[in-house]
Every structure is written in structure tokens, then in C-alpha cells.
C-alpha positions as CSV (number, residue, x, y, z in Angstrom):
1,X,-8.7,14.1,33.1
2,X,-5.1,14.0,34.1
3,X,-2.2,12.3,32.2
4,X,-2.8,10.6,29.2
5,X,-5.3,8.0,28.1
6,X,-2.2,6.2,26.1
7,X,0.6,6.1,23.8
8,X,0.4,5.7,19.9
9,X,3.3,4.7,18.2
10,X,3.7,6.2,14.8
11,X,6.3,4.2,12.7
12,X,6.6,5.8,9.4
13,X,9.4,8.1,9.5
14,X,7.8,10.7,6.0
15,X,4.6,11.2,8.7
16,X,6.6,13.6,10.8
17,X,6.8,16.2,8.1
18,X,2.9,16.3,8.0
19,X,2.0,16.0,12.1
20,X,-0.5,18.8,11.8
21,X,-2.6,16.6,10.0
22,X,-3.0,13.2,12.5
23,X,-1.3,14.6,15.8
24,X,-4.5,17.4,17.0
25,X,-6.9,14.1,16.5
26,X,-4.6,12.1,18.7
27,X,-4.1,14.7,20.9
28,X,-7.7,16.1,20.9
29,X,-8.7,12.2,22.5
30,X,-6.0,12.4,25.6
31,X,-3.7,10.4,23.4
32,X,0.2,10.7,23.2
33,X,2.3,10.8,20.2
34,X,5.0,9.1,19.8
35,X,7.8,8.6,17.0
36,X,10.6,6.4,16.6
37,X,14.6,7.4,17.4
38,X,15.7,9.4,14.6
39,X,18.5,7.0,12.7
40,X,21.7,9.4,11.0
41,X,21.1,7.7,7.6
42,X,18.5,6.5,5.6
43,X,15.8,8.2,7.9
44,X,13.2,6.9,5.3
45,X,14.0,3.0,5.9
46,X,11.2,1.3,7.9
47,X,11.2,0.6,12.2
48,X,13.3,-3.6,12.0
49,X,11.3,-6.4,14.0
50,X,13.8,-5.5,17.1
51,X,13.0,-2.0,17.0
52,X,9.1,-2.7,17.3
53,X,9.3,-5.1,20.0
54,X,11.7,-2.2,22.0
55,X,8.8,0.8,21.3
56,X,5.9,-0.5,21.1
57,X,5.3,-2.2,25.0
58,X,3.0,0.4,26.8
59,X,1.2,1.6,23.6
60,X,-2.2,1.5,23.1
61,X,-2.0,1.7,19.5
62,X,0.6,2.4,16.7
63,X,-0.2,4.1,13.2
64,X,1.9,1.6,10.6
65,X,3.5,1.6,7.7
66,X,5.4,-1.3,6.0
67,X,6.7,-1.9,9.5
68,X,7.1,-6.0,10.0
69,X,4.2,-6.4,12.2
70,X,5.1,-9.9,12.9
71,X,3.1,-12.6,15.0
72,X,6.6,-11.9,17.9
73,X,5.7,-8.2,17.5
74,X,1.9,-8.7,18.1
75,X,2.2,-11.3,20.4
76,X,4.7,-9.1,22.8
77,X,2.7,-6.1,22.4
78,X,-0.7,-7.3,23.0
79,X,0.4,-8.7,25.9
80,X,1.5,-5.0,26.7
81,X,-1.6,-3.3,26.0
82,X,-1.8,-3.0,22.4
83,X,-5.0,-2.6,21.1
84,X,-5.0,-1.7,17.3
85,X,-3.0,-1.5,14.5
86,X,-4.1,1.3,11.8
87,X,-2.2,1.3,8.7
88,X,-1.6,4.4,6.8
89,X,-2.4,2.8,3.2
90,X,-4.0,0.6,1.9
91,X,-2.2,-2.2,1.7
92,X,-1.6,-4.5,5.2
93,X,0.7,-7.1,3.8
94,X,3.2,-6.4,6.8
95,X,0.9,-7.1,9.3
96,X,0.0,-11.0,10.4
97,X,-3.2,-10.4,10.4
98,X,-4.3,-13.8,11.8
99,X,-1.8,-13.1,14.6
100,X,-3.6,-9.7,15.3
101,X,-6.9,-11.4,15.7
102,X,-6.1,-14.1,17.7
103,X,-4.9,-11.5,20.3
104,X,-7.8,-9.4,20.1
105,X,-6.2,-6.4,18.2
106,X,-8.0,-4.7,15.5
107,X,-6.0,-4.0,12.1
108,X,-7.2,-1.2,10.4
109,X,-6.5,0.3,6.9
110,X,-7.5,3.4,4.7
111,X,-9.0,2.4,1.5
112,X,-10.4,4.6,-1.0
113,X,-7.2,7.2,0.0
114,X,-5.1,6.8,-2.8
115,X,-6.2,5.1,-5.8
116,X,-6.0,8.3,-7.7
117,X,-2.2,8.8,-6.3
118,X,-1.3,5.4,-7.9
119,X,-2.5,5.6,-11.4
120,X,-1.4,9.3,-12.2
121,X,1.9,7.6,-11.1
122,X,1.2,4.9,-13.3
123,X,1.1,6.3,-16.4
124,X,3.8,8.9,-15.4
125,X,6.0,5.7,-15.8
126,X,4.7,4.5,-18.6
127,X,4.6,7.8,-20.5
128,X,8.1,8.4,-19.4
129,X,9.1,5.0,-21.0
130,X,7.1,5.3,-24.2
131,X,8.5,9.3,-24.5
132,X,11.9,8.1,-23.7
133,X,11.6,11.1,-21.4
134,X,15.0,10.0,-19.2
135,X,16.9,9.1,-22.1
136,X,15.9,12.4,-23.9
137,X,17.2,14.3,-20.5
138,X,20.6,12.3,-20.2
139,X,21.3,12.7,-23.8
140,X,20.7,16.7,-23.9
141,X,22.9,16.9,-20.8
142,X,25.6,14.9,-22.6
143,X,25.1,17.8,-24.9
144,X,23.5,16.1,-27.9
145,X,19.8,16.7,-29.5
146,X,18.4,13.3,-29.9
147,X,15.5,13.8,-31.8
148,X,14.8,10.1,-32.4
149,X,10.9,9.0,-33.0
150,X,9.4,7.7,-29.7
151,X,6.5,5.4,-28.8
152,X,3.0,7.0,-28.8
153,X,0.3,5.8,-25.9
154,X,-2.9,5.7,-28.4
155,X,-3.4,2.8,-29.9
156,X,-1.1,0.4,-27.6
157,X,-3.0,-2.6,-25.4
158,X,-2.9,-1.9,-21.9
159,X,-2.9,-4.7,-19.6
160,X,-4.2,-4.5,-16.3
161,X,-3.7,-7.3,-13.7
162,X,-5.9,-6.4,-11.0
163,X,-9.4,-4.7,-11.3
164,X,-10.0,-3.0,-8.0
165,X,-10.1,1.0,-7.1
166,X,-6.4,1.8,-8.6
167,X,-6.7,-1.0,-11.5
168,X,-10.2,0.7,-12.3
169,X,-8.7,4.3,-12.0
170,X,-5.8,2.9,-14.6
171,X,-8.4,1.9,-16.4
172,X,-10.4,4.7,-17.0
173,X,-6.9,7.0,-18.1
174,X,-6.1,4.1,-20.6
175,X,-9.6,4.7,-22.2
176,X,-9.1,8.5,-22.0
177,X,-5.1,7.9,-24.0
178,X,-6.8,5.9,-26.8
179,X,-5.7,2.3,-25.4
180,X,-7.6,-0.8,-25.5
181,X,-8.0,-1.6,-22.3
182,X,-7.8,-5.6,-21.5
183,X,-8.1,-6.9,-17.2
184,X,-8.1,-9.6,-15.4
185,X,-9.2,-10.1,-12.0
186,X,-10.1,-13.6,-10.1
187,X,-13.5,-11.9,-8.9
188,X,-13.9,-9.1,-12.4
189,X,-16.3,-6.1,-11.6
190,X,-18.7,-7.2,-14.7
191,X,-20.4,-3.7,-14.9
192,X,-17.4,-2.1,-14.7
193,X,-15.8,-3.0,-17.5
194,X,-19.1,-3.2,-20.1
195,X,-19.2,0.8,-18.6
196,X,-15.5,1.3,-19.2
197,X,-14.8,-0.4,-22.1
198,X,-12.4,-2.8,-21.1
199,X,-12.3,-6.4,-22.0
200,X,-11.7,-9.3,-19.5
201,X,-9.4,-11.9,-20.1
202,X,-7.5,-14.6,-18.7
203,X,-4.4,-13.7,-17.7
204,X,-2.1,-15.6,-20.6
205,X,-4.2,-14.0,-22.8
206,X,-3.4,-10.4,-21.2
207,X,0.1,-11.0,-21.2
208,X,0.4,-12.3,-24.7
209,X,-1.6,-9.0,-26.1
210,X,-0.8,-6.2,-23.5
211,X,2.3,-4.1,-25.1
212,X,2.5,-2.4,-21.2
213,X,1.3,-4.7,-18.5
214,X,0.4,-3.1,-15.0
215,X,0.4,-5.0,-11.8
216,X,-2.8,-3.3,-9.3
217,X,-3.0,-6.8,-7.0
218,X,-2.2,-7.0,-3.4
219,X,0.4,-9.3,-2.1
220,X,-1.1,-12.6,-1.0
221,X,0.4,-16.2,-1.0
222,X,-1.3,-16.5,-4.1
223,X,0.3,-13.2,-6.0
224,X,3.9,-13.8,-5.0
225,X,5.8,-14.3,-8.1
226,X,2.6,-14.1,-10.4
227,X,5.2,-12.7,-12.7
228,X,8.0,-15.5,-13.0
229,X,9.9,-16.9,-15.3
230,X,6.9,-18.5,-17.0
231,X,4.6,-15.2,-17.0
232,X,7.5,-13.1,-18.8
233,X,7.6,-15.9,-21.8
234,X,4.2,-15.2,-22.7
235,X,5.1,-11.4,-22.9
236,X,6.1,-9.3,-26.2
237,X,9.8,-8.9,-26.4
238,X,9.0,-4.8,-27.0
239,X,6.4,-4.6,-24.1
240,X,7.0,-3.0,-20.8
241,X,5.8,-4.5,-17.2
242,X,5.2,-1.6,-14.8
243,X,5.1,-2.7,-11.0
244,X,3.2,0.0,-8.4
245,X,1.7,-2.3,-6.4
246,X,3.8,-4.5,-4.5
247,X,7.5,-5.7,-3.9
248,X,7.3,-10.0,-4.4
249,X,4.3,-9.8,-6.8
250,X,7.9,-9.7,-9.3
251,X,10.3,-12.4,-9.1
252,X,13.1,-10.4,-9.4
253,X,15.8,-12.6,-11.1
254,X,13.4,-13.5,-13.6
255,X,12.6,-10.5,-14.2
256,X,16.8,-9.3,-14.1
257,X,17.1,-12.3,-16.7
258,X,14.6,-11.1,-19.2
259,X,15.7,-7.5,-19.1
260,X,19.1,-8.3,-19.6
261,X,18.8,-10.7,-22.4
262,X,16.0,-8.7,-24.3
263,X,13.0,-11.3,-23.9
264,X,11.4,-8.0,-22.1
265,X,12.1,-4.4,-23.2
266,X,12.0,-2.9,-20.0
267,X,10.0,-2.5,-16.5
268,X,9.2,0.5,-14.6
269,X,9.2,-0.2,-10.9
270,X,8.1,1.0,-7.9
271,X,8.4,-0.7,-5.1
272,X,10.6,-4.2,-5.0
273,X,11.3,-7.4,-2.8
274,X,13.7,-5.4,-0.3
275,X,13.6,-1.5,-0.1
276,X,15.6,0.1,-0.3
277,X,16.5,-2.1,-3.5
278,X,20.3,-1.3,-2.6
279,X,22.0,-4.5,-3.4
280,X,19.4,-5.2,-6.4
281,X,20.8,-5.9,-10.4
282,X,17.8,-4.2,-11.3
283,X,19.1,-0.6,-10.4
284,X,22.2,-1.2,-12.6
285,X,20.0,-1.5,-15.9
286,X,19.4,1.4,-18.4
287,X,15.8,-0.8,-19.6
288,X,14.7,0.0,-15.9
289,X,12.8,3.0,-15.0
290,X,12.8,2.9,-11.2
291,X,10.9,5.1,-8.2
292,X,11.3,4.9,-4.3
293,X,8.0,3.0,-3.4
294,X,6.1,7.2,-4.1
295,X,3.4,6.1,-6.5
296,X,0.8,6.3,-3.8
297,X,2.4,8.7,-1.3
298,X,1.5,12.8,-3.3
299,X,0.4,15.3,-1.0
300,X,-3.1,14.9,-1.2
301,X,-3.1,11.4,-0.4
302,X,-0.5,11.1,2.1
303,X,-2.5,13.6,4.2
304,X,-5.6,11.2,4.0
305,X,-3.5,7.7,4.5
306,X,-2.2,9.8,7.9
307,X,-5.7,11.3,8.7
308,X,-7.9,7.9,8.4
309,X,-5.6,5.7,10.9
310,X,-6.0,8.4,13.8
311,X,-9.8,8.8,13.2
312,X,-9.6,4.8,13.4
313,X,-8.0,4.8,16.7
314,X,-9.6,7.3,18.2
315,X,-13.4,5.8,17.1
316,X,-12.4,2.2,18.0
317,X,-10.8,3.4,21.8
318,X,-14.0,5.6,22.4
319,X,-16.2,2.6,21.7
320,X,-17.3,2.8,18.2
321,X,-16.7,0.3,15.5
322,X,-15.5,2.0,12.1
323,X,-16.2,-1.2,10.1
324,X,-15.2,0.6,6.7
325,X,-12.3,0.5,8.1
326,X,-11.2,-2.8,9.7
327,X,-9.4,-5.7,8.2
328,X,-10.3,-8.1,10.7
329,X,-13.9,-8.0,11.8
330,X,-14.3,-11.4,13.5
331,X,-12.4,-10.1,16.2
332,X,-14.6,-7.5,17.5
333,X,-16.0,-9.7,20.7
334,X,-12.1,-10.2,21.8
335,X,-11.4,-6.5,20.8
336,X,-14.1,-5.5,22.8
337,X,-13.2,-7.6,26.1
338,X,-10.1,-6.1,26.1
339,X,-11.0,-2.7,25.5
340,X,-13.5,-2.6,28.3
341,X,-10.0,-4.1,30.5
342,X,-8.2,-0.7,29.4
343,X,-11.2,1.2,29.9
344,X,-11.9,-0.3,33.8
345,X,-8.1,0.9,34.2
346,X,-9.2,4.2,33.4
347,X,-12.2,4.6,35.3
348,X,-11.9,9.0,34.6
349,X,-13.2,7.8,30.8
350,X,-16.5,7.3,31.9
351,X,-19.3,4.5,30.9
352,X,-18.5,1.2,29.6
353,X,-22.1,1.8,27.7
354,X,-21.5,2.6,24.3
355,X,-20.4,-1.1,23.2
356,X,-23.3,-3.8,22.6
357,X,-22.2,-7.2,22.4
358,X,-24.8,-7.7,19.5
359,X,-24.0,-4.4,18.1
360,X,-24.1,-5.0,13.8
361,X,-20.5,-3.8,12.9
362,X,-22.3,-2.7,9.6
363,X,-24.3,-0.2,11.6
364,X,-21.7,2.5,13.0
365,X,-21.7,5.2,11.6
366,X,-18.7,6.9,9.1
367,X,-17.3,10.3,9.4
């Protein structure tokens, strides 16, 4: 086969470092790799709107991150070719996925990748509040010894908001430190929390109880600003909010207000409304424990977020269907129409065969 069978954009910048992990798949299937100009500054900072629609015409798929995969985006670059968007995470707030369908592009994700990542950081954050770690740091620096009495992790309530993989994972370490455990979730994993030990509860009741509350929910219309004005009332004055799941879940100038007056003792943030949080109040308060959007991103995972959306690409353009993997199912007839228009464009691939259009997306195989 000569040439190339396409181009995959790859638009988060931190995926460069770890090429060897994605790039052989890609490569190994006749596909080409392609990254984004390098910017001077703030290399980290995700591809802008205008920057997609400039790259992306003449790909056959991109790998995402928190990229604005907007209907303009999808819109220009189906019409270009594009066939699927694979994110690298688990979360696909950035991409309209209703847009994606309607043009016959299949949005994939890696679940399952870094659950584990996101609760070790969790309770990073909150031990580092309760232990006063950064505090304890600054002072010794400032060359004092400020052997003050800090806040154990035993017998606190933990609150989680959001009972999936990571708010299960959270979970189980708040069991293992001697917390009681309280959740709620709009659809609770009954079994799960009778196994676990944790109690289910509506959510003013969590908030009321919880002396740390941690936020495991995906960002949907209904999750914006689940913690406002009115959610922070119901909170302890000594408690800590700990945010590793999504920017927007948080109203931030509630949340500034609350910090800043004392209603809340403090929050430990990870990811915010814009990132970076440059111009944010937030970053200016000492109550505020704050990390650049890394709770799910250590080396272990990061390698699988990066391996899954190239085995995605590379199954879905060969004609499989990795349903453990796709967001968007109901497009799979439109998906496969279009594919089978690349593939008669590419008539050196071989046999339109391996596609059924009663194949049972449940059925294909995994890895």
C-alpha cells in the first residue's frame, strides 16, 4: 500500500511526551500522525475553535482532549472527511455529541482508564488539607516549627456526589481511612454500597453531614452549578468541598463568596470553569488548595487514556465496532455509510465485507 490511509489529528499537547505509546498503533494501520503548531507559551493550553477548524480538514480522525469540539468544528470537518472523534479520558463534555451523530462521526472515549488516578488524587487533596501539609511547608520555609494540632481523616463523614467508577474507588479508600462513607447518585449502585458500607442519601442531607464533600459527576446541563449559592448554605462552616471532576459543576463566585467570608473552610480544586484559572479570585486565597486539572492524568493512566483512542480508531476504520467504547451508538448505520465512502476511495484496503448492516454492536469483540 502506498501513501497513507489518513491523517489523525492529535490535539492534546502532554501526548507528545508519551508518542511511543499511541503513535506504532497509528502507524502500524497506514495512519499518519499529526500534532498541532507548537505555541512559545503555555504549550499545555488546549487547540481554540479556530485552530481546529484550520487542522483538522483532511483528517480522518483526531485523538481529543478538552479541545472545543463544537457543532462548527464537526460540521466543517465531517464535511472534510472526518470520521471519529476518540477522546483520551473519560469524560466528552467538549464534544457536541448530538452534532457528531448527526454527521455520521463516531465519538469515542476510554472508560475504566483512570478511576484509580482520580481518587489517589483525591484524597491526596484532602489529606493535604486536613494535615495542613502546605501550610506546615510555607511555615518551616519562613523558618518557624509550627507544630500546631491538625485534623485527622478517621472518623470524619465523607461525602461523595457521584457513585460511578472514581466515586466508588473514593469510596472504598474512605472506608479503608475510618470515614463513614455517605453518596448520592440519581441512578445509586444498591449492591454497591450494602458491599461497601456506604449510606445513600439525598443530596441536602449529604451536604449537611459530610465534613469533606467530593464532586465524581460528569458535566451535564443538569450538573452545572450543582454547587451554588444554595448547595454551599447547607454545608458546615469547617467542611472542605474537593472538586476533581469537572470545571462548571462549581459556581465559582459562589463558591469565592463562601471562602472568603468563612461560610466554607476551604476547597481543593482541580480543574475550574476556564483553565488555565488565570484571571480567577480563587487562586488568590490561602483556604484554596489548587492543582492543574492532574488528578486523572499519572503515568499509568495517561498511557492507557492515549492507548485506548488509537485502538478505537484503528478498530472502527478497519471495520469493527468497539462498542465499549463509543459514546454515540445510534449512529453506527451513518458511520458505516460513510466509512464504506472512504474505503471505495481506497480501493488498495481491500473488501467492504467485514461490516453487516445488522451486525449487534454488543457483539464485537474487545481487545
Amino acid at each position: 500500500m502506498s501513501g497513507t490511509r489518513g491523517r489523525v489529528l492529535v490535539g492534546p499537547a502532554p501526548l507528545r511526551q508519551i508518542e511511543s505509546v499511541f503513535g506504532p498503533i497509528l502507524r502500524e494501520a497506514g495512519l499518519e500522525v499529526e500534532y498541532p503548531p507548537r505555541r512559545q507559551i503555555l504549550e499545555e493550553v488546549q487547540m481554540t475553535e479556530e485552530e481546529l477548524l484550520g487542522q483538522l480538514p483532511g483528517c480522518v480522525a483526531a485523538i481529543a482532549g478538552s479541545e472545543p469540539y463544537t457543532r462548527r468544528v464537526i460540521e466543517r470537518a465531517a464535511a472534510a472527511g472526518l470520521l471519529v472523534i476518540a477522546r483520551a479520558g473519560v469524560g466528552y463534555d467538549g464534544v457536541d455529541v448530538a452534532a457528531a451523530s448527526e454527521h455520521g462521526v463516531v465519538v469515542c472515549y476510554a472508560p475504566g482508564t483512570n478511576h484509580e488516578a482520580v481518587a489517589e488524587h483525591t484524597f491526596a487533596l484532602m489529606l493535604g488539607w486536613l494535615r495542613n501539609i502546605r501550610g506546615q511547608d510555607q511555615a518551616i520555609r519562613r523558618g518557624e516549627w509550627p507544630r500546631r494540632v491538625v485534623e485527622p481523616a478517621r472518623g470524619k463523614v465523607l461525602g461523595i456526589i457521584g457513585l460511578g467508577r472514581i466515586g466508588k474507588a473514593v469510596a472504598r479508600r474512605g472506608r479503608a481511612f475510618g470515614m463513614t462513607v455517605l453518596a448520592y447518585d440519581i441512578a445509586p449502585d444498591h449492591a454497591f454500597a450494602a458491599a461497601e458500607g456506604v449510606e445513600l442519601v439525598p443530596l441536602e442531607t449529604l451536604l449537611r453531614q459530610a465534613d469533606v464533600v467530593s464532586l465524581h459527576v460528569p458535566k451535564t446541563p443538569q450538573t452545572v452549578n450543582l454547587i451554588c449559592r444554595q448547595t454551599l448554605q447547607w454545608m458546615k462552616p469547617t467542611a472542605l468541598l474537593i472538586n476533581t471532576a469537572r470545571g462548571g459543576i462549581v459556581n465559582e463566585s459562589d463558591l469565592y463568596e463562601a471562602l472568603q467570608s468563612g461560610r466554607l473552610a476551604g476547597a481543593a480544586l482541580d480543574v475550574f470553569a476556564e483553565e488555565p484559572p488565570l484571571g480567577s479570585p480563587l487562586v488568590q486565597l490561602e483556604n484554596v488548595l489548587l492543582t492543574a486539572h492532574t488528578a486523572g492524568v499519572d503515568r499509568r493512566s495517561r498511557e492507557e487514556m492515549a492507548r485506548v483512542p488509537a485502538q478505537a480508531i484503528v478498530r472502527l476504520l478497519a471495520g469493527e465496532w468497539p462498542a465499549e467504547w463509543i459514546v454515540n451508538p445510534q449512529v453506527q448505520a451513518a458511520f458505516v455509510r460513510r466509512w464504506r465512502e472512504w474505503q471505495g476511495e481506497r480501493p488498495e484496503n481491500g473488501s467492504h465485507g467485514r461490516w453487516s448492516e445488522t451486525r449487534n454492536p454488543d457483539s464485537s469483540r474487545t481487545p
